[in-house]
Structure formats: structure tokens, C-alpha cells
C-alpha positions as CSV (number, residue, x, y, z in Angstrom):
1,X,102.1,-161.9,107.1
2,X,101.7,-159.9,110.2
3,X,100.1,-162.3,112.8
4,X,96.3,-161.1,114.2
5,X,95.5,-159.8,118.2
6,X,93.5,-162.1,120.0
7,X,90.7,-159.0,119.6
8,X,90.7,-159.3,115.6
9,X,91.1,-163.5,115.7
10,X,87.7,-162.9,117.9
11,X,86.1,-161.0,115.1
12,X,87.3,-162.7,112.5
13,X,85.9,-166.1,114.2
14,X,82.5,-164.8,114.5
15,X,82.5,-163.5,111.2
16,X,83.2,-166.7,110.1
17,X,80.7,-168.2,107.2
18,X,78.6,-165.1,108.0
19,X,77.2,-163.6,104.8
20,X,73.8,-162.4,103.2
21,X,72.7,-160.8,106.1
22,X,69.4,-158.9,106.9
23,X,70.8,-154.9,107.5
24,X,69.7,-155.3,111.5
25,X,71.7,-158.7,111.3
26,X,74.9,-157.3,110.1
27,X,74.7,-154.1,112.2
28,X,74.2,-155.7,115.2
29,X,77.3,-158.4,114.6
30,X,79.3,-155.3,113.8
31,X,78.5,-153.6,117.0
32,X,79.2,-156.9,119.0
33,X,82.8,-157.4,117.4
34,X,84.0,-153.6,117.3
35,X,86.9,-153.6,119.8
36,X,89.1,-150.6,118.9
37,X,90.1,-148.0,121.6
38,X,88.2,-145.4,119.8
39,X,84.9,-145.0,118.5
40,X,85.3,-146.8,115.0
41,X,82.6,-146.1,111.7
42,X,80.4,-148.0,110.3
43,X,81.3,-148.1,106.5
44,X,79.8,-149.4,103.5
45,X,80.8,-150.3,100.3
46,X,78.6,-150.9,97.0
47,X,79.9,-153.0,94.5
48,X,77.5,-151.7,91.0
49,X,76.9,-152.6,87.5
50,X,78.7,-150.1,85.9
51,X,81.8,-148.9,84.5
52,X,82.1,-144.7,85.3
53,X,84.7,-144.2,82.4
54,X,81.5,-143.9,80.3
55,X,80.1,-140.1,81.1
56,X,76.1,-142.2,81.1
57,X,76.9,-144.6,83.9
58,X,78.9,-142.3,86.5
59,X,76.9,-142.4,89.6
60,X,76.9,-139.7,92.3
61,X,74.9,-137.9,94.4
62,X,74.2,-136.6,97.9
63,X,71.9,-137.7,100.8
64,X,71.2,-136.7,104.0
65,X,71.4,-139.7,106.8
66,X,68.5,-139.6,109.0
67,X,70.7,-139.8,112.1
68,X,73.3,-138.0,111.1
69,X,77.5,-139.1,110.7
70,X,78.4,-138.8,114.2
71,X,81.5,-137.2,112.0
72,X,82.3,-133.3,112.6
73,X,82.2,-132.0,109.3
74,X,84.9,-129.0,108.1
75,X,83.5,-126.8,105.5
76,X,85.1,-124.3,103.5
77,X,83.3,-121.8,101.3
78,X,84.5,-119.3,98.7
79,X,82.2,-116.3,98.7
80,X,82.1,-112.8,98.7
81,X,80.3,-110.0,100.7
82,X,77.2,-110.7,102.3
83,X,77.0,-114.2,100.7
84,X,80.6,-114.6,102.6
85,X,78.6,-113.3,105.9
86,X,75.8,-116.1,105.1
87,X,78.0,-118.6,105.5
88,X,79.7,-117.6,108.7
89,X,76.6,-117.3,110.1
90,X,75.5,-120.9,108.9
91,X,78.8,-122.0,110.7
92,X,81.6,-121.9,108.1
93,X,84.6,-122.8,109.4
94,X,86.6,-121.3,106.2
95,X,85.4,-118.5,104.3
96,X,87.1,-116.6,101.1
97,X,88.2,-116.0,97.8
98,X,90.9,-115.8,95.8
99,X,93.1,-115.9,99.6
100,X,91.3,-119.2,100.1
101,X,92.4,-120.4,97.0
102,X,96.0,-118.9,97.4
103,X,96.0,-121.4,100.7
104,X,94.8,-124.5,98.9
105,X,97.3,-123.5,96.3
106,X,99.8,-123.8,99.3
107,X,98.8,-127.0,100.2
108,X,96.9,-126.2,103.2
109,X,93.6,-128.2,103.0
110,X,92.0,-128.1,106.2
111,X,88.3,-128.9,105.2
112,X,86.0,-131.9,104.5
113,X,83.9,-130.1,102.0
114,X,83.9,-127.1,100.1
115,X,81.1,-125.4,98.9
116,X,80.8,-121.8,96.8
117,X,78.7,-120.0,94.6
118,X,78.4,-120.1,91.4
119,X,80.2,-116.8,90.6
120,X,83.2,-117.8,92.4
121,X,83.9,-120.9,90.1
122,X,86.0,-118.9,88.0
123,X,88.5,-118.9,91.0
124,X,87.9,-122.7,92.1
125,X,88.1,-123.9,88.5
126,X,91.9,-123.1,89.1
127,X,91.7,-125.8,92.0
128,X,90.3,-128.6,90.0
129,X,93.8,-130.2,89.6
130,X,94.0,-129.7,93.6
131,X,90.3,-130.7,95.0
132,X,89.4,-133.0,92.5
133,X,91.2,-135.9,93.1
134,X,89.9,-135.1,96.9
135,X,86.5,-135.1,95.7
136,X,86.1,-131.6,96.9
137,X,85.3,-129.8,93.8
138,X,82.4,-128.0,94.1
139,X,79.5,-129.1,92.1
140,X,76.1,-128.2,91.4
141,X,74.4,-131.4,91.2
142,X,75.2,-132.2,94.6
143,X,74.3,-129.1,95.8
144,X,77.7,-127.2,96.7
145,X,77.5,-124.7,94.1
146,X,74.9,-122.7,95.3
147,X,73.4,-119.0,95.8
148,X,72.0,-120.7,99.2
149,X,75.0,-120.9,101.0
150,X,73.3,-121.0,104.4
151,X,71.3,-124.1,103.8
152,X,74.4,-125.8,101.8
153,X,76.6,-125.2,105.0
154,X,73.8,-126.1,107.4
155,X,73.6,-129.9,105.5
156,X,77.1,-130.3,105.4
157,X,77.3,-130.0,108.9
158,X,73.9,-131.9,109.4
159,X,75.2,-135.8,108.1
160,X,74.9,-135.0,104.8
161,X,77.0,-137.6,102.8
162,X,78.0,-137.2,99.2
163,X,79.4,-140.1,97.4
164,X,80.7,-140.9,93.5
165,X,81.7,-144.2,91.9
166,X,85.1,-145.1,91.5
167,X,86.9,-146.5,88.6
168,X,86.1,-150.3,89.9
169,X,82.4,-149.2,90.3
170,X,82.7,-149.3,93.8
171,X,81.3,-146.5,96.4
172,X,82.3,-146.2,99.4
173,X,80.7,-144.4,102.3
174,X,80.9,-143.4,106.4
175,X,77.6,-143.7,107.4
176,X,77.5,-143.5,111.7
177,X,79.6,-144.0,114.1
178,X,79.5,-147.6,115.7
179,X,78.5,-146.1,119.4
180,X,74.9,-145.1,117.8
181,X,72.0,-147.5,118.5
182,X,71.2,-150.6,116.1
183,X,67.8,-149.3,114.5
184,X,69.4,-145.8,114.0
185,X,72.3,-147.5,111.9
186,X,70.0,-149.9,110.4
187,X,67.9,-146.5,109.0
188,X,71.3,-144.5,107.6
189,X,72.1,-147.8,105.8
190,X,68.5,-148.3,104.1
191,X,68.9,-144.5,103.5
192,X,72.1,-144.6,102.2
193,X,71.4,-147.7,99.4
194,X,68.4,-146.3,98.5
195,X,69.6,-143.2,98.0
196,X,72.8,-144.8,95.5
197,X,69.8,-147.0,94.0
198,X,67.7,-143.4,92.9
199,X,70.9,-142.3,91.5
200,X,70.9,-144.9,88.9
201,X,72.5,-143.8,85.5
202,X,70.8,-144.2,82.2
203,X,73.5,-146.1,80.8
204,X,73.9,-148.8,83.4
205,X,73.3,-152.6,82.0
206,X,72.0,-155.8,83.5
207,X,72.1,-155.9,87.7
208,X,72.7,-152.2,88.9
209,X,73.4,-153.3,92.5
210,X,75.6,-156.4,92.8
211,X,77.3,-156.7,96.5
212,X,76.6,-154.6,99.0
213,X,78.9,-155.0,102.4
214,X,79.1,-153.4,106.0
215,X,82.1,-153.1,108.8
216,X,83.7,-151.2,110.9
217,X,86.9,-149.1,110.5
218,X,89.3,-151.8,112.1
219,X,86.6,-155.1,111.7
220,X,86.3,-157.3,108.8
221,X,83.0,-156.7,106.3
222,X,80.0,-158.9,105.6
223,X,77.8,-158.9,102.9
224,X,74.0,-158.2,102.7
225,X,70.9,-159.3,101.5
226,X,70.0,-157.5,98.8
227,X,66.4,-158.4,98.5
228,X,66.1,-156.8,101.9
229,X,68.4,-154.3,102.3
230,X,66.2,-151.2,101.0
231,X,63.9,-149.3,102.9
């Protein structure tokens, strides 16, 4: 077992028996015990009730942060004439067609979501094998199959987070950047839960929400308290 720095021992220790926390609580010990040279994210991860092999209790969805990622979002979007213009001008950073798809095909993926509308899913249907496993299939329900390619782009790029249950029924999410201010990570975290708590499936049994937990990218986690964690 690789021994620990003195920096992680520290936050370790004062971790330690820590758990339950108010949101403002466990943001606040986060920021304290962050110590990496870099500015690190604060991530979350929701354990739910439910088991996504069954197509009535997948869970996924999309919500806007109200203070953003701190994260600078690549987006790619497969259009076609003055749609394709649209979403220069919202501040695409890839547009095209079947090119685009030729360089995906290629194994150049140099985007953090993709967006495109609806008549070009003929062409990123071929992709599903490539994006999907990615989660960068485009998809209507969250928004990135769309005629409105302006406002799609303008989201991604505005701390718009998707997120989708895994297998364990876990989701997991980058939700601000460390550096930001304690109340402004406190508000993208009640956003965030509430927002995975709307998206409730129809088939989900018994407790929906069963562990929710916070850290950083290089810190150790802590639970919260789920009786006060929403907004």
C-alpha cells in the first residue's frame, strides 16, 4: 500500500469521524483540506434506489448550476447550413457533418459534449458504438438534439451539467471548482440533488436517495445529511 504525504494524512485526520454533514458543513471542510497544486473540483456522488437495467428506473437528466462549473466546456455540433452558422455564432468549437463524424470515426474526440439536430441523427446514430459509452450521444431529453442549436450551445457552455445513473445506481457529477466561495458551492449542490431528486423514475422502489457524498478531486469524501441537503 503506497504510503500517504503529510498533505493527505492532514485531510484524512480531519476527516476523521466526520459524516452526515449539513451541505455548508461539508463544503467548507472540503475547502479547508483541499491542498493540490491545482485548482481541484468539487464532486459529488449519489448513491439511489434503483437498478438502471430496468428501462422504468434509469435516471438522467440535465441541470443548469446556478454558478456555473468553473469547467471550460468543448462542444461539438453536427449541423448543416445556416443551422451550422447558428452554432458558430453561439460559440461552437466543432461544427459538421458527415466530416465530423469521419473524425470521431478516427478516433479524434476532442469535445465534452455534442449536440445536433434532429435531422443529422441519421449520421450520429453511426457513432452510438463510439459516443455512447462516453455519454456523448446526443439526446433529446436532455436537450442536445435540438432545432435550437444556439441556446443548446449557449447552456453547454453556461455550467450546464448532464448526468445518468450507472449500473451500481450511482451518479456522479463535477459541480464547481473548489476556488469558488462556500455559499455559491453550497447553492450548485442543493441545485444539483434537487435536480437528480425531480428526475425520479416511475419504477424506483422504497428510498430513492440513499447516500449522498461530497470531495474534492484529490481529498477524501464525506457524507451528507439528507434531511437537509435540498434546497
Amino acid at each position: 500500500m503506497a504510503k500517504l504525504g503529510k498533505r493527505s494524512t492532514a485531510a484524512r485526520a480531519a476527516f476523521d469521524g466526520k459524516s452526515h454533514l449539513s451541505v455548508e458543513e461539508a463544503v467548507k471542510l472540503i475547502k479547508g483540506a483541499a491542498s493540490a497544486k491545482f485548482d481541484e473540483t468539487l464532486e459529488i456522488a449519489m448513491n439511489l434506489g434503483v437498478d438502471p437495467r430496468h428501462a422504468d428506473q434509469m435516471v438522467r437528466g440535465v441541470v443548469t448550476l446556478p454558478n456555473g462549473t468553473g469547467k471550460t466546456v468543448r462542444v461539438a455540433v453536427f449541423a448543416r447550413g445556416a443551422k451550422a452558422d447558428e452554432a458558430k455564432a453561439a460559440g461552437a468549437d466543432i461544427v459538421g457533418a458527415e466530416d465530423l463524424m469521419e473524425t470521431i470515426q478516427g478516433g479524434k474526440i476532442e469535445f465534452d459534449r455534442c449536440i445536433a439536430t434532429p435531422d443529422m441523427m441519421p449520421i450520429v446514430g453511426r457513432l452510438g458504438k463510439v459516443l455512447g459509452p462516453r455519454n456523448l450521444m446526443p439526446n433529446p431529453k436532455v436537450g442536445t438534439v435540438t432545432m435550437d442549436v444556439d441556446a443548446a450551445v449557449k447552456a453547454a457552455k453556461g455550467g450546464e451539467v448532464q448526468f445518468k445513473v450507472e449500473k451500481a445506481g450511482v451518479i456522479h457529477a463535477g459541480i464547481g471548482k473548489v476556488s469558488f466561495d462556500e455559499a455559491k458551492l453550497a447553492e450548485n449542490v442543493r441545485a444539483f440533488i434537487d435536480a437528480v431528486s425531480r428526475a425520479k423514475p416511475s419504477g424506483a422502489k422504497g428510498t430513492y436517495l440513499k447516500k449522498v457524498s461530497l470531495s474534492s478531486t484529490m481529498g477524501p469524501g464525506v457524507s451528507l445529511d439528507l434531511a437537509t441537503a435540498s434546497a
